[in-house]
C-alpha positions, 0 to 999 in steps of 0.5 A: 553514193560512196565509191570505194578506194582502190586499196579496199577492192579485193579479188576472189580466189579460186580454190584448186579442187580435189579433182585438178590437183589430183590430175596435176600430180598425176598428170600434169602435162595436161591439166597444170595448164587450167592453173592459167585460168584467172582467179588461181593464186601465183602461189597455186601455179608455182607449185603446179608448174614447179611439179610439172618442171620436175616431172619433166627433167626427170623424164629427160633424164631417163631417156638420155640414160636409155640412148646411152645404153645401146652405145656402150653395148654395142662398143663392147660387143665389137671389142668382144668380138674383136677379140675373139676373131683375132684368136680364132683363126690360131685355135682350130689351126692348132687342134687340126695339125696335131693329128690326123685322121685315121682311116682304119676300122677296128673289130672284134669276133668272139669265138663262144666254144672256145672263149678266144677273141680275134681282133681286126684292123682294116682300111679301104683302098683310095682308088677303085680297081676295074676289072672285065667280067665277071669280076667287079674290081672296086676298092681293095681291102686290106686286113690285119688279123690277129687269132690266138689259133694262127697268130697274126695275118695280112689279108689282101682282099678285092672282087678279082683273081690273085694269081699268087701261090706259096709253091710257085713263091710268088711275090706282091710289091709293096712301098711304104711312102716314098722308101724302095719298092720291097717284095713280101711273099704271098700265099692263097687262103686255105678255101681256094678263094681267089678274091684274097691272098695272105702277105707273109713276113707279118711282123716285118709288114706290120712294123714298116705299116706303122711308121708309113702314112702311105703303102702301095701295094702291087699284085697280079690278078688272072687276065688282068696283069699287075695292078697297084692299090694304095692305102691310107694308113696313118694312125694304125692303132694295133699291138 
């Protein structure tokens, strides 16, 4: 019987089927392991686990990136909003001291027969008045009127009784902010009401009114002495 040499004995190779080199392009964490099974070539597993080496550097790469990500952004959000705190609290300061709110209301009435408009400005009184019964008291109003028939009016108006007659000359107190107490005359409405007294002087009134911040004005009512009423009237937007 002959024996054969060393250098005559040869290995069979196994073949890498369709199917597993299928599976290690695809997926190669998983079945490049099979190419450590005896009878693949050095040649098979080079190339194998050098995909697999590929595929995995690029998935490390990719999640590096991603982790990144979230640093930076939120750097400059902090930046941003850094930025905008340090020059928010100048912004809304500027915008509110330039001016203040008015408290006047404003209207109009449109006579039809005759094609004529009267204009109003009014504000509310601050404090509220509190009188016995029968009258209410509350806030005053005080009304500036405007009408092609009479002209210009200053109407004082609360639920009480003025005591204030043009043929006694009777006379209300008013001080615009912190000037001297001045005496403007006073008259009752043309219907006897007595919840309402018209100023006289009315230019000199409505002249002083839109430079004040502040008028008081000081009337006597029937049974109840002289009371105080002091308006908010800067801003007054009238001609």
């Amino acid at each position: 019987m002959t024996i054969p040499s060393t250098g005559s004995v040869q290995v069979a190779k196994t073949k890498v089927g369709f199917l597993l080199g299928l599976g290690i392009l695809l997926v190669p964490f998983v079945f490049v392991w099979w190419l450590l099974r005896s009878g693949y070539s050095t040649f098979a597993r080079i190339v194998g686990f050098g995909w697999f080496a590929l595929i995995l550097l690029i998935v490390i790469g990719n999640s590096n990136r991603t982790n990144l990500a979230p640093t930076a952004t939120t750097s400059q959000l902090q930046s941003t909003a850094t930025d905008s705190g340090s020059q928010s609290p100048r912004t809304p300061t500027a915008a509110t001291s330039t001016r203040p709110a008015s408290k006047w209301s404003y209207s109009e009435d449109v006579d039809q027969m005759r094609g004529t408009t009267a204009r109003y400005a009014s504000v509310t009184s601050e404090i509220k008045l509190s009188f016995g019964f029968p009258y209410k008291g509350g806030n005053a109003t005080l009304t500036l009127r405007r009408r092609p028939e009479d002209g210009l009016n200053i109407i004082l108006e609360v639920k009480g009784q003025f005591l204030c007659s043009s043929f006694r000359n009777d006379r209300v107190a008013v001080k615009f902010d912190d000037g001297p107490i001045q005496r403007f005359g006073c008259s009752e409405p043309s219907d006897a009401r007595t919840g309402e007294l018209f100023i006289n002087g009315e230019n000199r009134f409505v002249a002083k009114l839109k430079k004040a911040r502040t008028v008081i004005i000081e009337a006597e009512f029937y049974q109840e002495g002289r009371r105080q009423m002091q308006f908010d009237v800067a801003g007054l937007d009238w001609k």
